[in-house]
C-alpha positions in Angstrom: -2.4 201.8 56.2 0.8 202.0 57.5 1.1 198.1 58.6 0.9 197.5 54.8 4.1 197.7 52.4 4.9 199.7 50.0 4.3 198.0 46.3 6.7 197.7 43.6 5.6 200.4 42.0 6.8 202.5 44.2 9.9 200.8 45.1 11.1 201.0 41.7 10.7 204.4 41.1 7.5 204.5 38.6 4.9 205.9 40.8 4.7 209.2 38.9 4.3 207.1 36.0 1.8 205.0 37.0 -0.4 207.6 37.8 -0.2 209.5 34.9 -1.7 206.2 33.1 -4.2 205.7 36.0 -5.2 209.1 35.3 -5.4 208.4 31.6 -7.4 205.3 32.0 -9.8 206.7 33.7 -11.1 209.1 30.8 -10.6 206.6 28.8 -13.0 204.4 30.8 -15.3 207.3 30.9 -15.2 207.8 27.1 -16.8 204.3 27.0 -19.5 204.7 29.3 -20.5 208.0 28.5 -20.3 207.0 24.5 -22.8 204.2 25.9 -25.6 206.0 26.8 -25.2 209.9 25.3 -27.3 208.8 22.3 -30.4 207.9 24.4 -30.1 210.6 27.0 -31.8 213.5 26.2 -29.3 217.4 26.8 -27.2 219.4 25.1 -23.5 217.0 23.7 -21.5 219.4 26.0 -23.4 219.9 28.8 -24.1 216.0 28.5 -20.3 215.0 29.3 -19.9 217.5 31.9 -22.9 216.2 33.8 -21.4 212.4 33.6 -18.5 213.3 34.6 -19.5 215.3 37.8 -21.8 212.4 38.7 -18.7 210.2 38.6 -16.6 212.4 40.6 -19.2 212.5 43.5 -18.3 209.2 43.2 -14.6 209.5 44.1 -15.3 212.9 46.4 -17.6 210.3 48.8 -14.6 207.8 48.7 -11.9 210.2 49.5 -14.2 211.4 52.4 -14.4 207.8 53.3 -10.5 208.2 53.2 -11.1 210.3 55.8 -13.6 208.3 57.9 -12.0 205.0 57.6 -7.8 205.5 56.9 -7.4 208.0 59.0 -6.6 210.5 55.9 -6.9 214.5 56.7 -10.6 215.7 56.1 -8.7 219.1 54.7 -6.8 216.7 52.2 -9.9 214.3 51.3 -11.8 217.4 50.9 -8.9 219.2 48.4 -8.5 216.0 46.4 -12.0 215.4 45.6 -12.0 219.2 44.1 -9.2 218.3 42.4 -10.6 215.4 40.9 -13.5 216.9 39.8 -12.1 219.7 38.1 -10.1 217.1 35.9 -13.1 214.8 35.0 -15.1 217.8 34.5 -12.7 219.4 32.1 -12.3 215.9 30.5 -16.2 215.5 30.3 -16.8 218.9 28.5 -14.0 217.9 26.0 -15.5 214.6 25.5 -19.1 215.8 25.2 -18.0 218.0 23.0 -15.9 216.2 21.0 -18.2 212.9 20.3 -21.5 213.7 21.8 -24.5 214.7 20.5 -27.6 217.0 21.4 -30.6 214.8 21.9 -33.7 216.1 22.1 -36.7 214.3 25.0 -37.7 215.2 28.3 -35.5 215.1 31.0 -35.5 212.2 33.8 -38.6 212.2 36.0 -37.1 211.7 39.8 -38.8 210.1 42.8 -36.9 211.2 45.5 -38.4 208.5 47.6 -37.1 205.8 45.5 -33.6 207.6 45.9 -33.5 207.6 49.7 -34.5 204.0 49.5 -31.8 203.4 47.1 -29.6 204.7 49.1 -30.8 202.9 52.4 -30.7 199.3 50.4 -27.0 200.2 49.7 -26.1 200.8 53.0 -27.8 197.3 53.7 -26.1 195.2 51.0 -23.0 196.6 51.6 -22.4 196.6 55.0 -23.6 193.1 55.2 -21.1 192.1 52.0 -18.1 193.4 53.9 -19.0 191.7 57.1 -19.0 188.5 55.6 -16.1 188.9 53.5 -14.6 190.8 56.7 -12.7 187.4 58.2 -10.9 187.2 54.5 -8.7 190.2 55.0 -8.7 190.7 58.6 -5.5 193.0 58.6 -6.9 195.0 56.2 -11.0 195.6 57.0 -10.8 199.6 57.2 -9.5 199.1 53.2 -12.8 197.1 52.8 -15.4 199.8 54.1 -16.7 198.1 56.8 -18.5 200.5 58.7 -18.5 200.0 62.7 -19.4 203.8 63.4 -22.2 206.6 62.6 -20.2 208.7 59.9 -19.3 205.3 58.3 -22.8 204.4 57.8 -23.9 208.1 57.1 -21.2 208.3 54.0 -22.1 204.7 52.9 -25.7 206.1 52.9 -24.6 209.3 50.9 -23.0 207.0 48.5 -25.6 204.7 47.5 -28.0 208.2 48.2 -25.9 209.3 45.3 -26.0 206.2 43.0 -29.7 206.1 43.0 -29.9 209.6 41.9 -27.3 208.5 39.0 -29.5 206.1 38.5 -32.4 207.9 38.3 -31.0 210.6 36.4 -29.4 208.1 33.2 -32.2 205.8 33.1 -33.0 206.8 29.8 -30.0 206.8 27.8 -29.3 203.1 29.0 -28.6 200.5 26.0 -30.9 198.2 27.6 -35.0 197.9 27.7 -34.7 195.2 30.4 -35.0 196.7 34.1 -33.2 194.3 35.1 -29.9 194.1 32.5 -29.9 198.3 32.7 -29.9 198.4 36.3 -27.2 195.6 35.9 -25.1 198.1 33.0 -25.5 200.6 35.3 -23.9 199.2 38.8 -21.5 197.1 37.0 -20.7 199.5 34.4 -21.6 203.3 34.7 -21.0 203.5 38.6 -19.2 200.2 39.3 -16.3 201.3 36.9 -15.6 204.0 38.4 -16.3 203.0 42.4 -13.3 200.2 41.4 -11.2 201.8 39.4 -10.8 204.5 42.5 -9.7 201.7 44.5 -7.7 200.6 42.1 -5.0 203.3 43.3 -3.9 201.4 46.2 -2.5 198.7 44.2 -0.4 201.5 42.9 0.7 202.7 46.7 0.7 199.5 48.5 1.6 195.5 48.2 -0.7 192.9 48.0 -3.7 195.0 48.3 -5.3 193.8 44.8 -7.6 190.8 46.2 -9.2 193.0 48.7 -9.7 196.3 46.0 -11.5 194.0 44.0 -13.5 192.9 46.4 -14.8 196.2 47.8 -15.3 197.1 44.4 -17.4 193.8 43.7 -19.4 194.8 46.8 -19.9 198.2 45.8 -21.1 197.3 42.2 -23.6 194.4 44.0 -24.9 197.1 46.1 -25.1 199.6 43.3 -27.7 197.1 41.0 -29.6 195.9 44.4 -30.5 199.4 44.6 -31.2 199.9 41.4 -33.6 197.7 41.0 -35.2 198.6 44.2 -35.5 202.2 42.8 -36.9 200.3 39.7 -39.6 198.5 41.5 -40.4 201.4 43.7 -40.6 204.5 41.3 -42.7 202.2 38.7 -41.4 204.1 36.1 -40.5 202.5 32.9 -38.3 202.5 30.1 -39.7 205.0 27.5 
């Protein structure tokens, strides 16, 4: 990451700044999803916010581990920041499950764990093979796009789409849609895609001409994301209650 330049936000002195509202859009965007589907999932309102937004920041934790993996960031760092993280979407979740959720009563999510792994095996799939293709776009700048050329880069990408299949498994029922295929669409484009993308969304605030390519890996990861989903969908046979 080095090779790449600074961006203006840093330049001019408003990094601090910037964050604060990256920070701040981020619950906000989680406020919307969650306020999507707390109606229809079943759990206590508190309890309900805290879960969606430790699901989300397993999200970031893998990606900061893949900070690790891929840019060369400390594992002692990636592994501090993800706790970091976490404790500040938690703490945001409970205030916003608390604040405009509501207790739902209905049976919790049945989970077939082999739909999950396989999830998580079509993720690696899709996405490896999306950032290969797209790899000759942004040849200075592959490690930024996830493309995995060794064993712990495959093992996290596994781990992450491991993880949305469990998210996916888990929210099922409180998605606003009936249709397999528009949920499992809601889902990777909304519930995990937001948040996959609007990670990556912080080196536009660190570096310069970075925006094409964070876009792009969060395209991929969102394309992945539904692939899966609807593999777990057609592999678990369950169905919309």
């Amino acid at each position: 990451m080095a090779r790449l330049e600074r961006s203006w936000f840093v330049t001019a002195g408003i990094r601090k700044t910037t964050m604060a509202t990256y920070a701040a859009c981020a619950l906000v965007l989680m406020t919307v999803f969650f306020a999507g589907i707390q109606d229809r999932w079943p759990g206590r309102a508190i309890m309900k916010g805290f879960v969606f937004a430790s699901f989300l920041s397993v999200i970031w934790a893998i990606a900061f581990l893949m900070g690790w993996a891929f840019l060369g960031m400390g594992l002692q760092a990636a592994i501090l920041n993800g706790v970091i993280d976490w404790i500040g979407l938690a703490a945001g979740g409970l205030a916003i499950g608390a604040v405009m959720g509501t207790d739902t009563k209905g049976t919790t999510a049945t989970i077939s764990w082999p739909a999950v792994f396989l999830t998580g095996l079509v993720f690696l799939l899709v996405y490896s093979s999306g950032a290969a293709l797209l790899a000759g776009v942004f040849p200075a700048s592959t490690d930024l796009l996830r493309l995995p050329s060794q064993p712990v880069h495959f093992l996290l990408l596994f781990a992450l789409g491991t993880w949305s299949g469990l998210m996916f498994a888990f929210l099922r029922k409180g998605l606003p849609f009936a249709n397999p295929w528009a949920g499992a669409a809601f889902f990777a484009f909304g519930v995990f895609g937001h948040s996959w993308a609007w990670f990556h969304l912080f080196f536009v605030i660190e570096f310069a001409g970075v925006l094409p390519l964070v876009l792009t890996t969060g395209l991929i990861g969102a394309v992945s994301a539904f692939v899966g989903a609807m593999v777990y969908e057609l592999a678990s046979h369950h169905r919309h209650d």
